[in-house]
N, C-alpha and C positions, 0 to 999 in steps of 0.2 A: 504493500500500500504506500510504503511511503519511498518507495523508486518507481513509482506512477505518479504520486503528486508532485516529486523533484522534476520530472522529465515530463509534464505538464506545464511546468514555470522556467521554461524554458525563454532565455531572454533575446529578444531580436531591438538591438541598439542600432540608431541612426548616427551616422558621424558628418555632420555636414558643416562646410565652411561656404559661407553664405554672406552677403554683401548687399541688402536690401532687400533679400530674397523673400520668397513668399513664407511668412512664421509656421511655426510647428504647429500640425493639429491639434485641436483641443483633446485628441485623448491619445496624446502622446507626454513622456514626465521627460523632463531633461535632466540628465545626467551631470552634463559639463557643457559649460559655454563658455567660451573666449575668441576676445575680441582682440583679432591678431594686430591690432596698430596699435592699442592701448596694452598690451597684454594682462586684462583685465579680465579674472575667472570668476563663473558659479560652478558650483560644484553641488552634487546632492551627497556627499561626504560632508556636506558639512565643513565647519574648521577642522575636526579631526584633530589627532594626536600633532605637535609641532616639530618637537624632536626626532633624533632619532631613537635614543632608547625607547618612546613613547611607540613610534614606527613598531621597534622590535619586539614590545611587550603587549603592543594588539595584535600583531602577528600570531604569537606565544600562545594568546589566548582564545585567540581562535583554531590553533591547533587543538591547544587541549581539549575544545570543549567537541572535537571530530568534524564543525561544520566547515562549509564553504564561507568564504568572507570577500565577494568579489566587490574591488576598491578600483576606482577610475583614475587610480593612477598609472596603472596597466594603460589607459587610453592616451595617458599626458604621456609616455613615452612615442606615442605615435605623432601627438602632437608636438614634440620635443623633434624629433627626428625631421617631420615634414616642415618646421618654423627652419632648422637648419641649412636644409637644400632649399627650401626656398632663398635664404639670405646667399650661397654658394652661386645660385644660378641667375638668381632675380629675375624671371619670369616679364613678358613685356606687359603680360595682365596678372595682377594679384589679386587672391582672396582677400578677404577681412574679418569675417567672424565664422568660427568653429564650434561643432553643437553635437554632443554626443547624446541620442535622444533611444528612450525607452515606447515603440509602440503600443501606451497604455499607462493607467496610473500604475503607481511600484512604489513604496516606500524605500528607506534604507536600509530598514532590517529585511525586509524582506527580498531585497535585493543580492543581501549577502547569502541568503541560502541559496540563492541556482548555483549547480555547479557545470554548465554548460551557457554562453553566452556568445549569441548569435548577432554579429555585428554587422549593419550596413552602413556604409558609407558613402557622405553625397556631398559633393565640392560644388559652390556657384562661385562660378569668374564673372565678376561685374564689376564695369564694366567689359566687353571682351570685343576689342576692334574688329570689324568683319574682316578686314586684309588680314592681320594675324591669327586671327580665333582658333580656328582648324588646328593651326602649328600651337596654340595656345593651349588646349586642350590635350593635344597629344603629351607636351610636354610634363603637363600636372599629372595627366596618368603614370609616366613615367616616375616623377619625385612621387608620388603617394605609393608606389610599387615598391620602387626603395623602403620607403616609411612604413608599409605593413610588412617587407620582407616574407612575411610567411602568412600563408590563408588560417594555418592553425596555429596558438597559441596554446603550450602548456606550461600551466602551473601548476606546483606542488596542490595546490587546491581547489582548481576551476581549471576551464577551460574555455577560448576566445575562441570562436568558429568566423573569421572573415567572411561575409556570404554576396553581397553586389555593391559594387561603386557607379554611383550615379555621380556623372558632371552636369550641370546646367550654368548654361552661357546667357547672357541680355548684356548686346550692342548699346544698350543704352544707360547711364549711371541711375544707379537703383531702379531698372528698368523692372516692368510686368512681366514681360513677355522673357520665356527660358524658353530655348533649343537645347534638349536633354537626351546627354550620353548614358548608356547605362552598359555594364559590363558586369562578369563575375570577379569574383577577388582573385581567382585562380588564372583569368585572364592578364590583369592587374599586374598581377606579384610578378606573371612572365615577361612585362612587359617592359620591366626595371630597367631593362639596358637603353642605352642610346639608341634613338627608331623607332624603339617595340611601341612606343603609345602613339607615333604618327600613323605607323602601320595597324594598329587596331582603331583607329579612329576611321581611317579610311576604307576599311571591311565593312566598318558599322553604317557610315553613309550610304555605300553602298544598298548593303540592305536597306536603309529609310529608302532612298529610289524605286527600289522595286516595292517597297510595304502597299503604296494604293494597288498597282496589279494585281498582288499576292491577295489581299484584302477581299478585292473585287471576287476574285475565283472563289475562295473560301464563301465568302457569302452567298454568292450564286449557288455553290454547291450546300451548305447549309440550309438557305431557304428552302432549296427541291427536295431534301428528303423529307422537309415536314409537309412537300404535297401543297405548297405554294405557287400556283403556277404565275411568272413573272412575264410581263410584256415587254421586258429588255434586259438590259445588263444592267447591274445597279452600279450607283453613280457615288464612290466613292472621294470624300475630298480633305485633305490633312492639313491643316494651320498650326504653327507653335505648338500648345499644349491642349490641341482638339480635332477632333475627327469628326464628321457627318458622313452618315451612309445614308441615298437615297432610292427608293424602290418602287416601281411600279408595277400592281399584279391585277389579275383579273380575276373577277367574282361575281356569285351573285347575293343574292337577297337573304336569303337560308345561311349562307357560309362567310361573309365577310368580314365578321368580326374576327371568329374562328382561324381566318386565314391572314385577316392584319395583323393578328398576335402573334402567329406563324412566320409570318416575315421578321416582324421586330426582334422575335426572340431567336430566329437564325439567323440574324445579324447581330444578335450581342454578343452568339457564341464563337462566331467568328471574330470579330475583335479581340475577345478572352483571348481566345486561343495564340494569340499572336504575343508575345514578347514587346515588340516595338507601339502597338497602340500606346496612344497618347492618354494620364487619366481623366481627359474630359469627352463627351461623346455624346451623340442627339441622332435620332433617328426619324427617317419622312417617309410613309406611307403614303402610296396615289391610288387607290382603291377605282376601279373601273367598275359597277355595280349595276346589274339588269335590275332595277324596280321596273312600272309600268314604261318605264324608259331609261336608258342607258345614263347614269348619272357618273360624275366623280365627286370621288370624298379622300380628304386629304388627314394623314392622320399624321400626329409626330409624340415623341417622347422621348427626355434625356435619357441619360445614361445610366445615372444612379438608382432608379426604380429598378432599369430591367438587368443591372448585375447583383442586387436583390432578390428579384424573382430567379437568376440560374442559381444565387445560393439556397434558395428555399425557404428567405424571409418572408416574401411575398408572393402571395395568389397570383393568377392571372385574372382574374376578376377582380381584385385590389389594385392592378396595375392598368387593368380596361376602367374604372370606375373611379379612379383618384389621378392617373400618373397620364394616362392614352389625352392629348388634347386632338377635337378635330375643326380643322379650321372650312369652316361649309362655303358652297361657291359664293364669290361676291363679297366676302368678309376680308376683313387688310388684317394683318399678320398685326399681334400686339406690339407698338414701338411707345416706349416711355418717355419719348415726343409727344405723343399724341393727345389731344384733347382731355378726353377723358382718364390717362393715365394721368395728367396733373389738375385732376378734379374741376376739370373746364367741364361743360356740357355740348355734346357734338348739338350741329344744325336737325332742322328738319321735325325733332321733337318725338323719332323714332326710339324706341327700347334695344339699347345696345345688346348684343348677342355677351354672356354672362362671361369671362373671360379671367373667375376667381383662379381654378384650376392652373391656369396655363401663365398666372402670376406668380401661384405659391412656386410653379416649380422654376419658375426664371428665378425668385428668392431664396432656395431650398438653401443655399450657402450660410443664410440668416440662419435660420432654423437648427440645421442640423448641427453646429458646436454646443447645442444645451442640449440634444442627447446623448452625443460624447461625454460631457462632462456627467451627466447621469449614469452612464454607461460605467464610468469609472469610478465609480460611488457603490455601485450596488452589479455585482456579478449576473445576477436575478434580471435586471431590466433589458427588456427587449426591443421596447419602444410602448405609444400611445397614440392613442385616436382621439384627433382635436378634434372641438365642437366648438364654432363662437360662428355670429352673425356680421356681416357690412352692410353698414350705413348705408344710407341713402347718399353720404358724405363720401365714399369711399374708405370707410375705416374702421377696424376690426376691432369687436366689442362684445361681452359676456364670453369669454373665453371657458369652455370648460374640457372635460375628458370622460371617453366613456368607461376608461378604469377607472377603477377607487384605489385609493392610498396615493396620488400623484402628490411629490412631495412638494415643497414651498418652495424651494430653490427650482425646480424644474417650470414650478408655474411661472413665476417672475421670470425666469429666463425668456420660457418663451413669448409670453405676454409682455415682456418688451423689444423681442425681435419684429415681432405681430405689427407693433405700433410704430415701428421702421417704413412698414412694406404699404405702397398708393396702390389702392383697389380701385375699382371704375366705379364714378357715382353714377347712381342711377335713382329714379323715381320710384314710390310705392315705399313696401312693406322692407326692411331688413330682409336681408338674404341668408339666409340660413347654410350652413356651410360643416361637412365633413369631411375629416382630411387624414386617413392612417399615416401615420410616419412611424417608421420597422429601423432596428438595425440589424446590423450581420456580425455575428460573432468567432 
C-alpha cells in the first residue's frame, strides 16, 4: 500500500526560464523562481537550514528517519551550471527569469516524500530577433544539454527523471505571442555538443511544415471511421499557439447532430494524437442538412470541452448542450466590437439571437483558474454546474450551483470572474442560464 501511494505522488516539475512569458497555471505550486538579472530567489524550501552543519544535520535526519527529502537544490545546481554557460557564451538572446514548477498544489512536507521526481523543462527567449532566433534556440538547447548533463539523476535518496524541454521564443519584448520548441530531455542531453541543438531545431521545423498535411490526413481518416461522411478535405490552419480545423459533411434531419459530434470528436483525436499541436484549438462544422429543403448549419466548439469529452469528463450531450455553438444562416459571428457586446442596442428593435453560450466559452480563461484553485484544495472536486440569470443589462446575476456544499472561496471566485464577462443586452425577462464546467484529472 504504501509503494502504491509513493508511486502515485509521483512528481512532474516544470523548469522554465521565462521573460514576460505567459504565468504558471493556477494549479501549478512553484518550486523555485529566479530572476536571472536580479539573481533574486523563491524557493518553496523555504529559508531552510543556512549553514553547512545545518545542511548536514537535515541531511542526517532525514536519513535516519528512512524517508525521501527531495530539496530544490538539486535544481539550483542546474540553475548554477546553465547561469555559467550562459555568462561563457552570452547568447545574442537571453532568458531572464527561471521557474521550477510542481503540476498541482504540493506542500513541502509532502514534497519530501516522492522518491521519484519527474522534471520538465521550458526556457522562453524574449525577446528573440527573427534573423537570429533559429540559431538562438539551437544554441540554448545546447547550454541546457550541458546543464542537465544527464536525463536521470541519482541520489542516495530520490530520484530526478528529466522528461521534455520546451523553448518558447516572442520576437517581440515581453511579447504574447511564443513559437514553441519542445523536445525530450534525452534528445536535449545528446545534443550538448556544438550543432547538436541547430540540428535538432531544424528536424523539428521541419516537422511543424509538414504538421497541417499530416493533421489534414489524420482527420480525414478519423472523421471516416466514425461514418462521417465529408464533402471535402478539411481545412486545417496553425497560428502561434492555435490550431483550427474546418469541416464540411453531409447529413440529414435524423443524423446531424449524431454526425456533427462525429466530426468534432475525430478531429480532436487527431490533434491528440499528434505531439506538435499547439495547446489552443477550435473546431467548425458546415453541416449540409435535407429538412423540407436543403439547408446549412454551421456549428463550432473550442478545444477544451472536446479534450474533456476524449478524457471522459464530459458527455457528448454536455458538450452538444453547453460547449457545441451554432451560428444559423444570416447571423455575424460574435465580435466584442459589436453593438451589443458593449451593451449598445442593435437597430431595427429585433431580439438578438441568445449568444450566452458562445460568450462563456470565448471567456472560459476567466472561469477556469477558480476551479484549479478548487481542484487543488480538495482531491474530491470535479467541477460544478453554474446557475445565474443576464440582465436585460447584459450582466450576470443570482449566481448559484446545482451541487450542494460549493465552498465560499469557489463562489467568490467565480462570481467575480462572472462580473468581468459583457453578455448581450436584450429586452424582456432575465435569461436564465446553465452552464456544467468539468475538470480532468
Amino acid at each position: 500500500m504504501e509503494a502504491t501511494r509513493r508511486k502515485a505522488l509521483i512528481l512532474l516539475v516544470g523548469l522554465a526560464v521565462l521573460a514576460g512569458a505567459p504565468r504558471a497555471r493556477a494549479d501549478r505550486t512553484k518550486l523555485l523562481e529566479v530572476d536571472l538579472q536580479t539573481g533574486k530567489k523563491k524557493t518553496i524550501d523555504g529559508k531552510g537550514p543556512s549553514s553547512r552543519a545545518d545542511l548536514d544535520l537535515d541531511a542526517a535526519l532525514d536519513g535516519a528517519t528512512g524517508g525521501a527529502s527531495f530539496s530544490t537544490k538539486t535544481l539550483e545546481k542546474i540553475e548554477t551550471a546553465l547561469r555559467n554557460h550562459l555568462r561563457a557564451t552570452r547568447p545574442r538572446a537571453m532568458p531572464r527569469l527561471l521557474l521550477f514548477l510542481y503540476p498541482g498544489r504540493i506542500s513541502r512536507s509532502g514534497l519530501k516524500e516522492l522518491r521519484e521526481v519527474l522534471v520538465d523543462v521550458d526556457l522562453v527567449v524574449d525577446p528573440c530577433g527573427r534573423s537570429v532566433c533559429q540559431e538562438s534556440v539551437g544554441k540554448h538547447i545546447e547550454l541546457l544539454g550541458r546543464s542537465i548533463h544527464q536525463a536521470v539523476l541519482r541520489t542516495s535518496r530520490y530520484t530526478v527523471r528529466f522528461k521534455t524541454v520546451t523553448i518558447r521564443t516572442s520576437q517581440q519584448m515581453r511579447g504574447a505571442e511564443y513559437d514553441v520548441y519542445r523536445f525530450t530531455a534525452e534528445e536535449v542531453v545528446r545534443s550538448g555538443s556544438s550543432g547538436g541543438g541547430v540540428a535538432l531545431v531544424t528536424r523539428l521545423s521541419r516537422a511543424k511544415e509538414g504538421y497541417t498535411r499530416a493533421v489534414t490526413k489524420e482527420v480525414a481518416r478519423k472523421v471516416k471511421l466514425r461514418r462521417v461522411p465529408l464533402s471535402g478535405p478539411p481545412v486545417v490552419e496553425r497560428s502561434g499557439g492555435a490550431v483550427s480545423v474546418s469541416m464540411k459533411i453531409a447529413s440529414d434531419r435524423n443524423r446531424y447532430r449524431t454526425q456533427v459530434l462525429g466530426a468534432l470528436i475525430g478531429a480532436a483525436e487527431a490533434l491528440a494524437g499528434n505531439p506538435l499541436t499547439p495547446p489552443e484549438s477550435r473546431y467548425v462544422v458546415v453541416a449540409s442538412v435535407r429538412f423540407r429543403q436543403l439547408e446549412q448549419r454551421t456549428y463550432s466548439c473550442l478545444g477544451q470541452p472536446m479534450s474533456l469529452l476524449l478524457k471522459g469528463r464530459l458527455s457528448q450531450s454536455d458538450v452538444w448542450n453547453s460547449y457545441v455553438v451554432e451560428k444559423k444562416k444570416g447571423d455575424r459571428q460574435l465580435s466584442f466590437s459589436d453593438e451589443e457586446a458593449r451593451g449598445g442596442v442593435s437597430g431595427g428593435g429585433e431580439e438578438q439571437e441568445d449568444r450566452t453560450t458562445e460568450i462563456l466559452a470565448e471567456h472560459f480563461n476567466k472561469l477556469a483558474p477558480c476551479l484549479q484553485a478548487e481542484a487543488g484544495k480538495s482531491r474530491r472536486f470535479r467541477g460544478v454546474t453554474l446557475t445565474f440569470a443576464v440582465s436585460g443589462r447584459g450582466q450576470a446575476e443570482d449566481l448559484g450551483f446545482k451541487e450542494r456544499g460549493v465552498s465560499a472561496g469557489l463562489r467568490g471566485c467565480l462570481s467575480a470572474a462572472l462580473k468581468q464577462i459583457r453578455f448581450q443586452r436584450h429586452g424582456g425577462a432575465p435569461r436564465k442560464v446553465v452552464y456544467p464546467m468539468y475538470i480532468k484529472r
